[in-house]
C-alpha positions as CSV (number, residue, x, y, z in Angstrom):
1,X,8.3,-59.6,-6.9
2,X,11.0,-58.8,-4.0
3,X,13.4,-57.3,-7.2
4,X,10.4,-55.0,-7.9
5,X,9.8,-53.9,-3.9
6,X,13.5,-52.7,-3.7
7,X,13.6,-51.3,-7.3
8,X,10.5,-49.7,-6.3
9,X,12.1,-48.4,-2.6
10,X,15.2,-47.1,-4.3
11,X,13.3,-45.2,-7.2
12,X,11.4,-43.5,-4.2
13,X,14.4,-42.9,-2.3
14,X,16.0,-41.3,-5.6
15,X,12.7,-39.0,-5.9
16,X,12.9,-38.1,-2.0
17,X,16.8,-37.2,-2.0
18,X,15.8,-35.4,-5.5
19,X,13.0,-33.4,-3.8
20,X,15.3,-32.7,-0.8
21,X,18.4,-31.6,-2.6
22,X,16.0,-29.3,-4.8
23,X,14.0,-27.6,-1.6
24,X,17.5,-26.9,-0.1
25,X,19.4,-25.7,-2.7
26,X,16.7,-22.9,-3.5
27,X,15.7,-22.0,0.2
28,X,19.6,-21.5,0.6
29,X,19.8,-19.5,-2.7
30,X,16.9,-17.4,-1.4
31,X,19.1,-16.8,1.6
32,X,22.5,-15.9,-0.1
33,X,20.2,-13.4,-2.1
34,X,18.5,-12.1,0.8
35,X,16.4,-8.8,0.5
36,X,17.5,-8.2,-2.6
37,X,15.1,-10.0,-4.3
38,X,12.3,-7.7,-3.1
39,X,14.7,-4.5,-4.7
40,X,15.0,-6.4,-7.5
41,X,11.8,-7.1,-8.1
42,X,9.5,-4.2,-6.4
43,X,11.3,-1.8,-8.1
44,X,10.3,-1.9,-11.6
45,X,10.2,0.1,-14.8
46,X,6.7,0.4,-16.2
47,X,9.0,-1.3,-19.1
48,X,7.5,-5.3,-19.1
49,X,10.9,-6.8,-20.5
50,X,12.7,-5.4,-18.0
51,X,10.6,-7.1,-15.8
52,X,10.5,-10.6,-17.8
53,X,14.4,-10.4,-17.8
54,X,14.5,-9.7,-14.1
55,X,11.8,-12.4,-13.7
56,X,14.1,-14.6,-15.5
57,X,16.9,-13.8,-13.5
58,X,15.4,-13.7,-10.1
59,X,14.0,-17.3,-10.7
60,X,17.1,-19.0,-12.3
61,X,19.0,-17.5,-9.0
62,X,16.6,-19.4,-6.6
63,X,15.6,-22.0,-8.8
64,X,12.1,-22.1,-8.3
65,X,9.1,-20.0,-10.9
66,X,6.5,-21.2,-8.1
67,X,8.6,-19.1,-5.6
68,X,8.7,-16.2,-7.4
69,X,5.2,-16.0,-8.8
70,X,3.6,-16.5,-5.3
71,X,6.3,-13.5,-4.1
72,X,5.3,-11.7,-6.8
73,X,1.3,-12.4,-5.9
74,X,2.1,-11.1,-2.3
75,X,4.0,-7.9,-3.7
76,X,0.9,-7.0,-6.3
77,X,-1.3,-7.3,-2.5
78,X,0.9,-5.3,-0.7
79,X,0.8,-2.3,-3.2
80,X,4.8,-3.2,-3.9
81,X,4.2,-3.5,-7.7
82,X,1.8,-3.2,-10.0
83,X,-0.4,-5.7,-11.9
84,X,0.9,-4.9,-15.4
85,X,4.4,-5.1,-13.9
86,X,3.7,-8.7,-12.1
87,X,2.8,-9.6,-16.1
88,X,6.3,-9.4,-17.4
89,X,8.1,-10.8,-14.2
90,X,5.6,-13.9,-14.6
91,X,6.3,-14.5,-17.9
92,X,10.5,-14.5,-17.4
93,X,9.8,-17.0,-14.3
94,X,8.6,-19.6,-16.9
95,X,11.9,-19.5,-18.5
96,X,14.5,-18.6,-15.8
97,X,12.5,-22.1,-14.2
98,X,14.4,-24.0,-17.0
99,X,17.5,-23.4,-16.0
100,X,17.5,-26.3,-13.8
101,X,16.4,-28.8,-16.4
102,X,20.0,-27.7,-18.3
103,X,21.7,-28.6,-15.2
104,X,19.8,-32.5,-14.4
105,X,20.5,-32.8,-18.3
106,X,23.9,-33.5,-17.3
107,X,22.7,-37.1,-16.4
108,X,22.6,-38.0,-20.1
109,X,25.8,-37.3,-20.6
110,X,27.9,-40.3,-22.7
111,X,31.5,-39.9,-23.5
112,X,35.0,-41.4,-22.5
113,X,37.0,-38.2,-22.0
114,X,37.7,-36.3,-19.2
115,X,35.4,-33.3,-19.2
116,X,32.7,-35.8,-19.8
117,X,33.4,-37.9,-17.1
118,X,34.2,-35.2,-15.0
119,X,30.4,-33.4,-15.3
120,X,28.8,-36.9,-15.2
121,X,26.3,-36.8,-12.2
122,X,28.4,-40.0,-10.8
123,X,31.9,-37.5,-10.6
124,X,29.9,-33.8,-10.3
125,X,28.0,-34.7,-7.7
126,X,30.5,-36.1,-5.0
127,X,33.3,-33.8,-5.8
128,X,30.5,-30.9,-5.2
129,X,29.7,-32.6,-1.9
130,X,33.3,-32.4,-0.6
131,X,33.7,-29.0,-1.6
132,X,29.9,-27.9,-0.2
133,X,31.1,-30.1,3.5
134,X,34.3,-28.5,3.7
135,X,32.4,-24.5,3.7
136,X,29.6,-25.9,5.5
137,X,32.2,-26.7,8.5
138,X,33.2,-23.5,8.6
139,X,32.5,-20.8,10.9
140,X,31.9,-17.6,8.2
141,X,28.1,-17.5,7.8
142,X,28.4,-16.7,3.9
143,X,30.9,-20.2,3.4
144,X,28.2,-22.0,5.5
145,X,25.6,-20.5,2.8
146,X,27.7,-21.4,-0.1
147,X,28.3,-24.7,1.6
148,X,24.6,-25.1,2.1
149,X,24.0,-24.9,-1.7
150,X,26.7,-27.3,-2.7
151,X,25.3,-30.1,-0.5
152,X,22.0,-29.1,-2.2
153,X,23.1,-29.6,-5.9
154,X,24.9,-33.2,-4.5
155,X,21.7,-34.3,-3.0
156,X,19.8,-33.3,-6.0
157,X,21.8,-34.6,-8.4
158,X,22.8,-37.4,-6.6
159,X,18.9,-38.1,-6.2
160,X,18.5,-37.7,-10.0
161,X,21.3,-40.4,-10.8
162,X,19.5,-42.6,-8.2
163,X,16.4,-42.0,-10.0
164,X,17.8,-42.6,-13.8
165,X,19.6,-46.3,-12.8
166,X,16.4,-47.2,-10.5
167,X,13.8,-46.7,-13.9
168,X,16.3,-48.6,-16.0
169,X,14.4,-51.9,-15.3
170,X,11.1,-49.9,-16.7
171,X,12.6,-50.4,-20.5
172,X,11.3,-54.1,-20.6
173,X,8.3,-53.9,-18.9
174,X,5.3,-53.4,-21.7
175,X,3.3,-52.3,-19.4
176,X,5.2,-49.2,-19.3
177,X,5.6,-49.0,-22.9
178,X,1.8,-48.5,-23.3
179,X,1.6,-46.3,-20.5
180,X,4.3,-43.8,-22.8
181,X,1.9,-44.3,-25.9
182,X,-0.7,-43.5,-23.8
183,X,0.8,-39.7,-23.5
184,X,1.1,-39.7,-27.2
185,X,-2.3,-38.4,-27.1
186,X,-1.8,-34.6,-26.4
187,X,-5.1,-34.3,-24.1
188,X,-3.5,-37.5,-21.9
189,X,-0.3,-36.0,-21.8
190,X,-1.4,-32.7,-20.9
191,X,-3.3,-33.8,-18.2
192,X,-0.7,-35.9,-16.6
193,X,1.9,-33.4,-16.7
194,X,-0.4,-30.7,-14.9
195,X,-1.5,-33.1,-12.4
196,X,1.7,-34.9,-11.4
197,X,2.8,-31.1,-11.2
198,X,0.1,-29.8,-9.7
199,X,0.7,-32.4,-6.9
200,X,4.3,-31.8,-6.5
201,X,4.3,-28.1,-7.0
202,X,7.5,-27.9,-9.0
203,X,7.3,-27.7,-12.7
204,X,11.4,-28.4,-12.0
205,X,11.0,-31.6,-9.9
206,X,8.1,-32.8,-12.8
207,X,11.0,-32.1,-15.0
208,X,13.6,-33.7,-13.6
209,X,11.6,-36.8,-13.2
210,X,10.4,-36.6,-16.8
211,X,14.5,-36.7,-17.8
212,X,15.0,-39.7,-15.6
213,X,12.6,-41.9,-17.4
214,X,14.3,-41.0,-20.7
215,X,17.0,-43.7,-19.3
216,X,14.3,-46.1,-20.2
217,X,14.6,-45.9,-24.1
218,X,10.4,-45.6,-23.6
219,X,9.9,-41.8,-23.5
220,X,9.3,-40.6,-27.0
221,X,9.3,-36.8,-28.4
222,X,5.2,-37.7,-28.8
223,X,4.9,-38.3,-25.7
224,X,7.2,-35.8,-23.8
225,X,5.8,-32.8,-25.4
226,X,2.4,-33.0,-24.1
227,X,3.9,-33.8,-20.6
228,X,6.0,-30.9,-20.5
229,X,2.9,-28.3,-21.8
230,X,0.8,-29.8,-18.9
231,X,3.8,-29.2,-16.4
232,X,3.6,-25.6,-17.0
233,X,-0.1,-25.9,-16.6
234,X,0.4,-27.7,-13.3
235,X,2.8,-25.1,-11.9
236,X,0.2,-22.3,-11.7
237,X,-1.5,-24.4,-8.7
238,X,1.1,-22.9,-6.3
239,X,0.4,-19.5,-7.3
240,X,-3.7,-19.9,-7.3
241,X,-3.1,-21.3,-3.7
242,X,-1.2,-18.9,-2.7
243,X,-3.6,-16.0,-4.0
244,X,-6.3,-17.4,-2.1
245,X,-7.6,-14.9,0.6
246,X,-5.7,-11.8,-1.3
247,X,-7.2,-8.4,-2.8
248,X,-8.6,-8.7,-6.7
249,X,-5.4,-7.7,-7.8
250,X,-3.2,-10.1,-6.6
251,X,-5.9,-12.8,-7.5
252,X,-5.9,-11.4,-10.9
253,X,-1.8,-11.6,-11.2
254,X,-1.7,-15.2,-10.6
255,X,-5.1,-15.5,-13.5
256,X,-2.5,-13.8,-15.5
257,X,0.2,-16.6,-14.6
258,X,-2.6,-19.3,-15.3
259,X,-4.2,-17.4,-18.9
260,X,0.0,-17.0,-19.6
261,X,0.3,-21.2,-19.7
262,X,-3.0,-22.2,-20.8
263,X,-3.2,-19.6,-23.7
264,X,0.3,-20.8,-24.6
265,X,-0.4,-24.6,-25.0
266,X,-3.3,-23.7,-26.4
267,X,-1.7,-22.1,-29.5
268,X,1.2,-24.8,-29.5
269,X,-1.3,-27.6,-29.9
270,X,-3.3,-25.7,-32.5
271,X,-0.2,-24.7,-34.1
272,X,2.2,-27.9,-33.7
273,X,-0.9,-30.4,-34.2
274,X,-2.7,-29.0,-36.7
275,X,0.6,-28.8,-39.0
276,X,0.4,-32.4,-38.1
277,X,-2.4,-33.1,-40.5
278,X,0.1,-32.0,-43.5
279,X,3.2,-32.7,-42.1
280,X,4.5,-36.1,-41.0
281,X,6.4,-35.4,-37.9
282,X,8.0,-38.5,-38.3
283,X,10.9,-37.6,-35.1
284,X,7.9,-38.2,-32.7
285,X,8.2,-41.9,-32.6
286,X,11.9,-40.8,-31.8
287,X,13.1,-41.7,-28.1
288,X,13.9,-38.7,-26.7
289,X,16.8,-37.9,-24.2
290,X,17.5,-35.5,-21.0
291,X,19.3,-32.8,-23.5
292,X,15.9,-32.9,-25.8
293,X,13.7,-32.4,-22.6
294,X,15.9,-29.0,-21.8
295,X,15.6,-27.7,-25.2
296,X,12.0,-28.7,-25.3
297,X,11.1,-26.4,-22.5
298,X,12.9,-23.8,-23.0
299,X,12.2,-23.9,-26.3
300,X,8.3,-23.9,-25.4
301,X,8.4,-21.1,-23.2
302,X,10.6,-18.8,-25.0
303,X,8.2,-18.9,-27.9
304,X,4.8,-18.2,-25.8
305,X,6.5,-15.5,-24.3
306,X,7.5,-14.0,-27.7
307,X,4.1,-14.1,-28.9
308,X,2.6,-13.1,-25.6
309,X,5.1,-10.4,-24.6
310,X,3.7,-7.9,-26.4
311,X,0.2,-9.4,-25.9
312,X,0.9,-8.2,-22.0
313,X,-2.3,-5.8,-22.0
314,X,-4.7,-8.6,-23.3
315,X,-3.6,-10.5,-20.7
316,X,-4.5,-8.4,-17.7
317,X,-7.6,-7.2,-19.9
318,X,-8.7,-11.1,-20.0
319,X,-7.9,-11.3,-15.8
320,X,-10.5,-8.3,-15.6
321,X,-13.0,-10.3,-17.2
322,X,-12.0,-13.2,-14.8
323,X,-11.9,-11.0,-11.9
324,X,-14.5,-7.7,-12.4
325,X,-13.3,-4.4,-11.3
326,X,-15.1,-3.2,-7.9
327,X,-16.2,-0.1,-6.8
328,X,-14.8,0.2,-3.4
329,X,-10.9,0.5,-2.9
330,X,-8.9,-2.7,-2.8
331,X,-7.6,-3.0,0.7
332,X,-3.7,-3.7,0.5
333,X,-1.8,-5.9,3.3
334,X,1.1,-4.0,4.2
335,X,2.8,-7.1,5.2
336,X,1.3,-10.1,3.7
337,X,2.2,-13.3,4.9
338,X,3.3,-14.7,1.6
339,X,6.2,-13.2,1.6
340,X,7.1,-15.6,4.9
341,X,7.6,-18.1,2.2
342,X,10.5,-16.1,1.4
343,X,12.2,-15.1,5.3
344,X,14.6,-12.7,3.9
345,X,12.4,-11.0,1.5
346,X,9.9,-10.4,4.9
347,X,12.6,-9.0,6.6
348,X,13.0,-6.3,4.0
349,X,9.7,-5.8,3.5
350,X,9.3,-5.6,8.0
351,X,12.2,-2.8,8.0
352,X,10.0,-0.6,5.4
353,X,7.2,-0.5,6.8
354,X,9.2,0.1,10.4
355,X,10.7,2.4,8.1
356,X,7.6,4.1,7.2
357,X,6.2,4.1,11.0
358,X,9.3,6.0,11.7
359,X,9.2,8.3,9.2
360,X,5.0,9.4,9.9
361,X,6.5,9.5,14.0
362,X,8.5,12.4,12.6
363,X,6.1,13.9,10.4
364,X,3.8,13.8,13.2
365,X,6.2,15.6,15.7
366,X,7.1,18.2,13.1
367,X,3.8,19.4,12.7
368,X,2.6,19.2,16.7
369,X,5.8,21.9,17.2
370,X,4.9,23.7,14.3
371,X,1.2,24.5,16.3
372,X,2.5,25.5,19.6
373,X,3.9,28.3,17.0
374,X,0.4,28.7,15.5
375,X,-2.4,26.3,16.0
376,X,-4.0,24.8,13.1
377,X,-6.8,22.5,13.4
378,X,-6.1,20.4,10.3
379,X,-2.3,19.7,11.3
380,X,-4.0,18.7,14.9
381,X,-6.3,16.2,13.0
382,X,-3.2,15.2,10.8
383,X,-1.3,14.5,14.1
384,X,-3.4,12.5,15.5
385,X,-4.2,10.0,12.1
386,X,-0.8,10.1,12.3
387,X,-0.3,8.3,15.7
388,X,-3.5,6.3,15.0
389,X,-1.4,4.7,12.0
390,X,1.8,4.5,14.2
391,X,-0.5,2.5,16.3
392,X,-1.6,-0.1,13.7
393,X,1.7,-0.3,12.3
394,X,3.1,-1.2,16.0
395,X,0.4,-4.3,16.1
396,X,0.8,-5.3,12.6
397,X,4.7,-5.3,12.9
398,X,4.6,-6.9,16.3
399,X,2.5,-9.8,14.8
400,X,4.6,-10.4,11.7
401,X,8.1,-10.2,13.8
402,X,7.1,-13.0,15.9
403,X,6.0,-15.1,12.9
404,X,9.6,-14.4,10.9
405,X,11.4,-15.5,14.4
406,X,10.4,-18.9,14.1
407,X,12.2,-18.5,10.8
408,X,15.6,-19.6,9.5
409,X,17.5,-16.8,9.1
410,X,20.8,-15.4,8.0
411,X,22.6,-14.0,10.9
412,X,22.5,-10.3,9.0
413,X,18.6,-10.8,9.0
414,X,18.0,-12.4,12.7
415,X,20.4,-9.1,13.8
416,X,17.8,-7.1,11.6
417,X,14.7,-9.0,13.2
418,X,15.7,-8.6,16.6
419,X,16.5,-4.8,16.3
420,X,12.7,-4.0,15.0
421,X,11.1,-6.0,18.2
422,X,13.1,-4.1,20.2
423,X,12.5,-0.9,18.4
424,X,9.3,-0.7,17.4
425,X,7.3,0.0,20.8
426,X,10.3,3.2,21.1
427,X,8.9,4.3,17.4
428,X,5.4,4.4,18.4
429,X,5.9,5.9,21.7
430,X,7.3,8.8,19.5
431,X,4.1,9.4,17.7
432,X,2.2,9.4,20.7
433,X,4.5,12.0,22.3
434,X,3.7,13.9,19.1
435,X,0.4,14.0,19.9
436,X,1.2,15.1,23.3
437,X,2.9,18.3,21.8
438,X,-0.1,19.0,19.7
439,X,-2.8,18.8,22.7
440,X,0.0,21.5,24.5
441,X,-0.6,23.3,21.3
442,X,-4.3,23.4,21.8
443,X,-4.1,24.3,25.2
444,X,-1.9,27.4,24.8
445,X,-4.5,28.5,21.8
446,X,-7.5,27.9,24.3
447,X,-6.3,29.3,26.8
448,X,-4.6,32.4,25.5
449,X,-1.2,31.3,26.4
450,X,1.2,34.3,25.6
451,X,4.9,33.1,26.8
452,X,7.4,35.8,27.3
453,X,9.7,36.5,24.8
454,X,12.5,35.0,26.8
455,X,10.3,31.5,26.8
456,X,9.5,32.1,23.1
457,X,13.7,31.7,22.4
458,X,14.3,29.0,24.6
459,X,11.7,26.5,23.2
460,X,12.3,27.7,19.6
461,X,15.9,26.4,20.6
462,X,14.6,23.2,22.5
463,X,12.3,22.4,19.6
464,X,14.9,22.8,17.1
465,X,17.0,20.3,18.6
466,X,14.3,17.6,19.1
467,X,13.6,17.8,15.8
468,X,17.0,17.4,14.9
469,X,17.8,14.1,17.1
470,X,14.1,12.8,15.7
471,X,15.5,13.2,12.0
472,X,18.5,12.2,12.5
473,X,17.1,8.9,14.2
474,X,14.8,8.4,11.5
475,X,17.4,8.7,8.8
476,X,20.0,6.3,10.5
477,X,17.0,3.8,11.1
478,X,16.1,3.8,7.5
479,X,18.7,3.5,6.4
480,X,20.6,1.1,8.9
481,X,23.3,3.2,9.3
482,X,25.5,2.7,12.4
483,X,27.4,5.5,11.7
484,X,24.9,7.8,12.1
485,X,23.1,5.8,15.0
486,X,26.4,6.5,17.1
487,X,25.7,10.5,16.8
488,X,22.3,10.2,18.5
489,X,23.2,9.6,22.3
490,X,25.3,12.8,22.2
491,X,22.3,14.9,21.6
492,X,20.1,13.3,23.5
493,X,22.0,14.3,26.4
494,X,22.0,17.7,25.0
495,X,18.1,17.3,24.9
496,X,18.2,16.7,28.9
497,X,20.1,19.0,29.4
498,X,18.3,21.7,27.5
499,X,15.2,20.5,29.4
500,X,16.5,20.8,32.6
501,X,17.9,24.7,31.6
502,X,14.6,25.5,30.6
503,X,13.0,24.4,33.6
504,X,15.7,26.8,35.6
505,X,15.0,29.0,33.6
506,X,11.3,29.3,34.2
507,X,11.8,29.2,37.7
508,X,13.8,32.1,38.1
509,X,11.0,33.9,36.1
510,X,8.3,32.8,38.2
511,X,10.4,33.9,41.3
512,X,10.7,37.2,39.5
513,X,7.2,37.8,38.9
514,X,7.7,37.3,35.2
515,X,5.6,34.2,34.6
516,X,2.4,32.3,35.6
517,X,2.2,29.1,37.3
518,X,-0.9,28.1,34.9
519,X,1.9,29.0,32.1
520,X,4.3,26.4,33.6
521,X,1.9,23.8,33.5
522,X,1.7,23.8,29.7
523,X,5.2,24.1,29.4
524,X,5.9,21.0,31.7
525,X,3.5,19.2,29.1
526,X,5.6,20.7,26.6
527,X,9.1,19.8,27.8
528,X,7.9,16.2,29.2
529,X,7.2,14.9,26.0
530,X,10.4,16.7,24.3
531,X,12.6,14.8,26.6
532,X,10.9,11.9,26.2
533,X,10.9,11.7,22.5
534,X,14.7,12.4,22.7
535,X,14.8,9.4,24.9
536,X,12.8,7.0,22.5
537,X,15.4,8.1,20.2
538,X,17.8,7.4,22.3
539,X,16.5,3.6,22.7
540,X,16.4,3.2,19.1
541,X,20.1,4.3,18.3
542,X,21.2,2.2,21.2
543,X,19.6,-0.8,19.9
544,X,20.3,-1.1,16.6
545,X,24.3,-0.2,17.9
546,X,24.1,-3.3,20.2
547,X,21.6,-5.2,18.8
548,X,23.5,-5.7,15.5
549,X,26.6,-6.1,17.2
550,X,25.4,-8.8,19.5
551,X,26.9,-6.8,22.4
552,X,26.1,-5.3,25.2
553,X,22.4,-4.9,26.8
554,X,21.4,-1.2,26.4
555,X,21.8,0.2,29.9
556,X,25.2,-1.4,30.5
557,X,26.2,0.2,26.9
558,X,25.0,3.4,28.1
559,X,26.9,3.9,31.5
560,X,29.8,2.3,29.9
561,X,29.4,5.0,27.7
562,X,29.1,8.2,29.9
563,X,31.7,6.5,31.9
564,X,34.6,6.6,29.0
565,X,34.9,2.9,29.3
566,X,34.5,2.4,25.6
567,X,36.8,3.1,22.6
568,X,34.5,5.8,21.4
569,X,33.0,7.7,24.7
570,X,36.2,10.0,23.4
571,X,33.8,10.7,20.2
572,X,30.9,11.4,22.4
573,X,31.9,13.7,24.7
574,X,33.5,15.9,21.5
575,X,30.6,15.2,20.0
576,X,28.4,16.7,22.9
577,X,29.9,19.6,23.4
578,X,29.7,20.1,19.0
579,X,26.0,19.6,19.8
580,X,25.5,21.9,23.3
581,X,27.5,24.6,21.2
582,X,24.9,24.1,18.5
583,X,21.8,24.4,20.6
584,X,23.1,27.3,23.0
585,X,20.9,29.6,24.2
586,X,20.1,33.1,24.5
587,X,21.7,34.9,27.5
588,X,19.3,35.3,30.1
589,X,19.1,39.3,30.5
């Protein structure tokens, strides 16, 4: 009895280090990948086996279909992709997922020569280990990642060894031996396999554990092919889960994951069993080994996706009927907390929809100048939907940053993080200085407002130059680009000092009898929330510069700046008088 307790302890302690080794390989994959999985996936061809190849590739790279499918359920409710493109990405999961069988079948490796012995879990794993610590020690984020991943693989492969020599005493128990004829029966089988699946959530772990009891001698091909159509049952759970809560589309991309695997094992056992009644398959009775368990599903899922491939519109036609049409719109989540499950794939998606706030701030402030021009009541409407969205963008945002922070991140994506806190609040502030502009506008066409022709030129030349600094900012925020983030500060300062000219300017008028004070209260509207946008855009530049450099705080970077205390105040000061040349203005007369 006391053999049995520590056989028993070390075959759990095989599955735990197994399970551990597995979760960290793949969340330090994901990592090493970073936001490139959303590129790779979101944007797809209308083309479904470019999308079951990228499926396939996507999931082999982070080792996990269960991963992908619930990213891809998140993407289908965020309006990222489509539900016909979700279909062929769902189906290349299922077999880039066996990639890791190939890998644990190295257990069952026999041989006395030295490549043999060298990829032998036993020699593999260790030698990976002492590699993976040595990276892991060092102080380059991207060897820690690779180092990260190595220790991974040792764990899990060391976990499956573990496992293999723990379930060796299993061969002479009978009990066990019934148990495996049991499975023979495909319904058994197939429910076993789903549930043990289902309860794990890794058709991979289910697997692995399936290739470790082949050291027994006990697992026959009868009984391992029911177990491994039921793990591919089992592995839709995650996804179902995960679509819990979502629009009608999403819910109906992971149906299509489940319809995908059931229809599939459906037409195996109809196919493989029914030949059964004419054919002997005598191999059945056949022990099977950890190489026949990798061919086996592989083999499995390669043929339902070649019948099913080009079946791709039944599918989502059959996850209709599941899941009727409605008549109202489905509402989308912009930033669906899925995609947490995957930090660097939120990140992404966090800086396009910052991305997107930016980019309606600007569309919003290039319409409120256009109607201090000539007013339009549909651009004022426009405007102000405009900075309602900014608004709800700012709250979402704010709410979904503080949710990644708790994260672990790369250092790349923490820097990324970090920059859209601190940016975000400057972004919306834009929008609302947008709106600012466009009550001006209505004001002057209310009111009458005529300014002199003088006015006319110097706010044609002050507005040009906001909307310069508010593209630019836009472009080098969208983008990321430094480079262009260092120009902004530079014409910022030729925004102040544009400002203060025109308020000189209007002075000297009003001494002269030339203008109205009523006139320069508009116009102080006018030019408060020009400068003000130029210093949001400021902010925003200045952040993402220091932020992502871990440097300085803003205001020290700033003074240091004006001060020539930095390596490239030389660059700014050529570059603001490039800009004040640029942005001149008519002589007064």
């Amino acid at each position: 009895m006391t053999a049995y307790i520590f056989k028993i302890i070390s075959l759990l302690g095989g599955l735990a280090l197994f399970l551990f080794g597995m979760d960290t390989m793949g969340k330090a994959l994901e990592r090493q990948a970073g936001g490139k999985l959303q590129t790779i996936l979101a944007k797809m061809s209308s083309k479904v086996w470019k999308g079951f190849l990228l499926g396939a590739a996507v999931t082999a790279v982070i080792q996990s279909s269960s991963a992908t499918t619930v990213m891809v359920v998140g993407f289908v409710n965020s309006g990222i992709m489509t539900l016909k493109q979700a279909v062929g990405v769902i189906m290349g999961s299922n077999v880039g997922t066996t990639v890791t069988a190939w890998v644990l079948s190295l257990s069952g490796l026999e041989g006395d020569s030295f490549l043999i012995k060298l990829f032998k879990p036993s020699t593999l794993a260790p030698l990976i280990g002492i590699i993976g610590i040595v990276l892991y020690m060092g102080k380059s984020e991207k060897k820690r990642g690779i180092g990260t991943i190595m220790l991974g693989f040792m764990a899990l492969m060391t976990g499956m060894d573990l496992m293999s020599s723990s379930m060796a005493f299993l061969k002479t128990e009978a009990w066990f031996a019934d148990l495996m004829i049991s499975f023979t029966n495909p319904l058994v089988g197939i429910l076993f396999g789903a549930v043990l699946t289902a309860i794990i959530q890794s058709s991979s772990a289910s697997v692995g554990i399936l290739q470790g009891l082949c050291v027994t001698g006990a697992v026959t091909y009868g009984a391992a092919i029911p177990i491994i159509l039921g793990q591919n049952i089992g592995t839709c759970v995650t996804a179902i889960m995960g679509a819990i809560g979502a629009n009608r589309n999403a819910r109906r991309t992971a149906i299509v994951h489940l319809l995908f695997n059931v229809v599939g094992v459906l037409l195996f056992v109809v196919v493989f069993y029914g030949l059964g009644f004419f054919i002997d398959w005598t191999f059945l009775s056949a022990p099977v080994q950890a190489w026949d368990i990798s061919v086996i599903h592989t083999g499995f899922n390669l043929a339902a996706t070649a019948v099913l491939l080009p079946l791709n519109g039944l599918l989502v036609n059959l996850a209709y009927v599941v899941i009727p049409r409605e008549e109202t719109p489905q509402k989308q989540e912009l930033l669906d907390e899925r995609l947490l499950a995957t930090p660097a794939v939120a990140v992404q998606r966090a800086q396009e929809i910052a991305a997107m706030m930016a980019a309606d701030a600007a569309k919003a402030m290039r319409l409120a100048i256009g109607m201090t021009k000539k007013f339009d009541a549909a651009a004022m409407e426009e405007v102000a939907a405009l900075e309602d969205r900014t608004d709800r963008y700012e709250d979402a945002l704010g709410t979904y940053l503080v949710q990644l922070s708790a994260m672990n991140l790369s250092v790349h994506d923490n820097r990324i993080l970090n920059t859209l806190l601190y940016t975000i609040s400057d972004i919306e502030r834009m929008g609302d200085h947008a709106l600012a502009v466009a009550k001006a506008a209505l004001e002057i066409e209310e009111k009458k407002i005529n300014f002199s022709a003088p006015a006319k030129a110097e706010l044609a030349v002050l507005e040009r130059a906001v909307l310069d600094v508010v593209d630019h900012t836009v472009a080098a925020y969208t983008s990321f680009d430094l480079e262009r983030a260092i120009k902004i500060e530079p014409q910022e300062q030729v925004v102040d000092a544009l400002v203060r000219e025109v308020k000189s300017r209007h002075v000297r008028r009003l001494r002269d009898g030339l203008c109205t004070v009523e006139y320069g209260f508009v116009l102080e509207d006018l030019l408060t929330a020009c400068e003000r946008t130029a210093d949001h855009c400021s902010n925003v530049a200045v952040e993402m510069l220091q932020v992502s450099e871990g440097k300085l705080e803003a205001h020290e970077y700033l003074n240091a700046l004006k001060a020539g205390e930095l390596h490239e105040s030389a660059a700014f000061a050529e570059q603001f008088a490039q800009y004040k040349a640029q942005y001149a203005f008519p002589d007064e007369k």
